[in-house]
C-alpha positions in Angstrom: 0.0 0.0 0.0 1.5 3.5 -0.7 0.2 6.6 0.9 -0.6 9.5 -1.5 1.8 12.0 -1.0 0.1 15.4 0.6 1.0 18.2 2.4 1.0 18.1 6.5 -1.8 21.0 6.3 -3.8 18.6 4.1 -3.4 15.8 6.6 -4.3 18.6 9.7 -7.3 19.5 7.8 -8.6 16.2 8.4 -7.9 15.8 11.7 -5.3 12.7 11.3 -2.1 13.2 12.7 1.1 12.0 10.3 1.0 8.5 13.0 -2.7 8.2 12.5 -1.9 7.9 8.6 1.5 6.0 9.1 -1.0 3.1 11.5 -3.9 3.6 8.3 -1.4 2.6 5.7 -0.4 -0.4 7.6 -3.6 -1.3 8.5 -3.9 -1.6 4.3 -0.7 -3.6 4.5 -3.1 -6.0 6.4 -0.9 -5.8 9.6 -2.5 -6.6 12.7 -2.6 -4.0 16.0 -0.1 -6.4 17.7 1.9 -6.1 14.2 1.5 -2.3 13.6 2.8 -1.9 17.4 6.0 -4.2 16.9 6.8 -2.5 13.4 6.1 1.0 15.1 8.1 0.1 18.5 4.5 1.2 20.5 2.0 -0.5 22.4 -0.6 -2.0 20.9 -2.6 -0.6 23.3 -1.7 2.8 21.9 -2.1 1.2 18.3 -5.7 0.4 19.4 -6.2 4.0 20.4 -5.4 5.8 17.4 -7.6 3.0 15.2 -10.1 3.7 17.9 -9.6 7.6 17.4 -9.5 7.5 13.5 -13.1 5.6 13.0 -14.5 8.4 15.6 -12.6 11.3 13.0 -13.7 9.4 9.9 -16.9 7.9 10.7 -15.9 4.7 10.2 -17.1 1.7 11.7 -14.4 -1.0 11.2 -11.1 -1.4 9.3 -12.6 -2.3 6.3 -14.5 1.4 6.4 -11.3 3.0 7.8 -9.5 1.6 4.6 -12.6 2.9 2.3 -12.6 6.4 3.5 -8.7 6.6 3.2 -9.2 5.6 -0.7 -11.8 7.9 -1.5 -10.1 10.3 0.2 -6.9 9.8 -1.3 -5.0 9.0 1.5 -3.8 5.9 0.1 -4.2 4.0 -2.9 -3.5 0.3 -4.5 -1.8 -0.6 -7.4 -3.1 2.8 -9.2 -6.5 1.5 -8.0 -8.7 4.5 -7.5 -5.7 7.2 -7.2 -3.3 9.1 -9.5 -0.9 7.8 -10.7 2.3 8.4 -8.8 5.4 10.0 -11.0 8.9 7.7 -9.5 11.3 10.1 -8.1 14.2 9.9 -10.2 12.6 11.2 -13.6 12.2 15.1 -14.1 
């Protein structure tokens, strides 16, 4: 999963913080909590408190419509599904 590259005032707008959409785009990896929290060196205690806190900022109910509102939002996107297409960093 790749997360669409925006601005920090972007991400504020929304209310996520940059760890909020670090945890969403491994929650599209298909990481666990437990996972997220061993990748990220946290608790998954904390992990479950900033899923917790991004269904309350997004509306979402579960993962699934956590992962949903990050793709129509584009917050993330997979394999160019349903996001721009993203130019590779070497080429000007």
């Amino acid at each position: 999963m790749q997360m669409v590259e925006e601005g920090v005032n972007d991400i504020d707008m929304m209310g996520l913080s940059s760890r909020e959409m670090e945890i969403i785009n491994l929650v599209a990896d298909g990481l666990t909590n437990q996972e997220i929290a061993v990748r990220l060196t946290i608790s998954k205690r904390t992990v479950d408190n900033h899923v917790s806190n991004m269904f309350t900022k997004t509306g979402s109910k579960n993962r699934v419509a956590l992962l949903n509102w990050a793709m129509d939002h584009g917050k993330i996107c997979r394999d160019g599904f349903n996001c721009c297409t993203l130019p590779d960093s070497d080429q000007d």
